[in-house]
N, C-alpha and C positions, 0 to 999 in steps of 0.2 A: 234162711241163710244161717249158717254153722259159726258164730264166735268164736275165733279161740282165744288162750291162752295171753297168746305174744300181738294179736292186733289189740285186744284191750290195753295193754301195759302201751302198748305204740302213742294208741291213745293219747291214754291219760298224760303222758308225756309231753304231748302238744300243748295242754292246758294251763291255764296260770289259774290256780285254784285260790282261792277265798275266800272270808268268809262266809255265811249263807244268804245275806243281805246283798250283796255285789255279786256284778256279774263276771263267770271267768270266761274270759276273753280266748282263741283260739289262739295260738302264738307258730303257727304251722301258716303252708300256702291259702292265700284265702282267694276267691274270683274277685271279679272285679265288681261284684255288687257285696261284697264285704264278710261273706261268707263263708267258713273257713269249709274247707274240703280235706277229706279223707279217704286216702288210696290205700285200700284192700287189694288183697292177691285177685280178687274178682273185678273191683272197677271202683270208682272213684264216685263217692257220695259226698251231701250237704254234710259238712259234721253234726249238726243239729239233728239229721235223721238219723245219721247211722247211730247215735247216741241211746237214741229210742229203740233203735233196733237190737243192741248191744246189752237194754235195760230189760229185753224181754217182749216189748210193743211188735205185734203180726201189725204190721202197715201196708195199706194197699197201695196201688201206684198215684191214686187220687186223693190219698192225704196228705194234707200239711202239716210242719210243725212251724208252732205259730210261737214271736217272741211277746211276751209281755213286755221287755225292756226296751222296745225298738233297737236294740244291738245285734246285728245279724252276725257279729265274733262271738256272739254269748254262746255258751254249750252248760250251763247251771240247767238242771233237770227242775228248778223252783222258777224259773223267768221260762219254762216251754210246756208248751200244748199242743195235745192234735186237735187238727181242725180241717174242712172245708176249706177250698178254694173260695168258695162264698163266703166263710169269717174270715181268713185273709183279704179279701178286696174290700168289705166292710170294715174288718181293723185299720187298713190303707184310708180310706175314706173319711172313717171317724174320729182319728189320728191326725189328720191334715196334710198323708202320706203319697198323695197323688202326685207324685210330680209328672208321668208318664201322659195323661189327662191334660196335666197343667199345661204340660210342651205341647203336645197335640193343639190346645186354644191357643198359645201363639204364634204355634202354624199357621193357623186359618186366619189368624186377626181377630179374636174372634175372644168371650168372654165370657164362658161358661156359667151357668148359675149353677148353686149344689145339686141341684134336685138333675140338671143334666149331667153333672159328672158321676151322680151317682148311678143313672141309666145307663150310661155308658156303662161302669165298671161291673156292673151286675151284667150288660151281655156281654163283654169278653171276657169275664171269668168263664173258665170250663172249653176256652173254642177249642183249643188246640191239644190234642193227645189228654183232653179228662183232666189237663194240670193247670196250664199256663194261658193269660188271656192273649188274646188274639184283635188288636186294635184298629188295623184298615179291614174292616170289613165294609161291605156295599152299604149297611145297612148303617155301620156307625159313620162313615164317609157323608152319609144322608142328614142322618142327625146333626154333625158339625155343618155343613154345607147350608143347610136350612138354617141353621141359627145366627151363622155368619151372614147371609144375606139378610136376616131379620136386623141382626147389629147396625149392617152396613147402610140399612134403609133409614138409619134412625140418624144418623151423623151427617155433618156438613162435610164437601168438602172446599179448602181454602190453601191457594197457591199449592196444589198437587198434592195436599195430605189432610186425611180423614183430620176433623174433630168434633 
């Protein structure tokens, strides 16, 4: 993809720049997972990527850029990485960033121990289009379902509720 001129200045525009310590924040549209976005005459990227892309980085469709800061407004080239879908789900993991995992166990009623959320996020990294994990699958459906009846066989229950 061809950088020019007037989309870098567009840019940099958006950003509330910093010093090199803090993070600058997008200050343009962001999605709703916090992200700011940036619309090119071609289409509309993560600001974070096209940032890399802007900086020189040939990115393939299966990379991430990963924050160091947990701030997904951040666009600071010192708080980002490329990475794997698999260092992102382990960043998420190692981080205590599961919330997607977490919902899923109060779905089911259900109380995941690490070592299972961590199975989980390792197979739905990668399901879907090489990017984004893919969480009802048959198999992970299996996994929760099994663990929840394991739960469930362990509790009493008193006046209509599990304790």
């Amino acid at each position: 993809m061809d950088i020019d001129f007037t989309e870098n200045t567009r840019f940099w525009d958006k950003v509330d720049m910093r010093k090199d310590a803090a993070c600058w924040d997008w200050l343009a549209y962001k999605s709703r997972d916090g992200y700011g976005r940036f619309r090119t005459t071609e289409k509309s990227h993560r600001a974070p990527r096209y940032l890399f892309i802007m900086l020189g980085h040939k990115l393939e469709k299966s990379d991430f850029v990963l924050h160091s800061c947990d701030n997904p407004a951040c666009v600071n080239p010192s708080h980002l990485r490329i990475g794997t879908a698999r260092d992102n789900t382990m960043d998420m993991v190692n981080r205590k960033r599961d919330n997607n995992i977490k919902e899923m166990s109060r779905k089911w009623r259900s109380t995941l121990t690490e070592d299972d959320k961590k199975e989980l996020a390792l197979k739905t990294t990668g399901a879907k289009n090489g990017m984004y994990g893919k969480t009802h699958t048959k198999e992970n459906r299996k996994i929760i379902s099994d663990h929840s009846k394991e739960q469930a066989s362990k509790r009493i229950r008193i006046n209509g509720r599990f304790v």
